[in-house]
C-alpha positions, 0 to 999 in steps of 0.5 A: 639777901633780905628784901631791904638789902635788895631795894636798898641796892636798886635804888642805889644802881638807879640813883649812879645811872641818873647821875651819869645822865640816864634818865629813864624811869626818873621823877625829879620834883621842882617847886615852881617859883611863887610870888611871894608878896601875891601868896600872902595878899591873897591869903589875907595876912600881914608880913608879920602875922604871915612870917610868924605863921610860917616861921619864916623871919620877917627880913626873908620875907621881905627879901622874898617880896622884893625880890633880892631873894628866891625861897629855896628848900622847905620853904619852898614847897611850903610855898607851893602848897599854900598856893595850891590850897591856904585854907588846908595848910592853914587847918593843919596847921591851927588844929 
């Protein structure tokens, strides 16, 4: 049995206990929520320019500062790095 093969099946056994509830040894990552509309203040950016920069359309964002809709997914740890440090992301990003 190849070591792979045996780190495959592990993490495979670990994965169906935690499904049954076993959480032990278990590491769950939730974005928190972000303030849309204060992340983009606070970085300076227009809705446009910040939409374009992020590849986020300009609607989402909108529902997004309203409200009527939560970032989700990729988006939202996207967010949640721009919270924690704009100038870095914006740097990888623009170099």
């Amino acid at each position: 049995m190849s070591e792979a093969y045996k780190s495959i099946s592990k993490g495979l056994l670990e994965a169906i206990k935690h499904s049954k509830g076993d959480q032990k040894g278990a590491r769950e990552f939730r974005p928190q929520q972000i303030d849309v509309k204060k992340l983009r203040q606070s970085i300076g950016m227009t809705q446009p320019k910040f939409a374009a920069s992020f590849g986020i359309s300009l609607g989402t964002l909108r529902h997004w500062e309203r409200g009527d809709r939560n970032p989700r997914g990729p988006a939202l740890v996207l967010l949640n790095l721009l919270s924690k440090n704009p100038n870095k992301v914006l740097d990888i990003l623009y170099k």
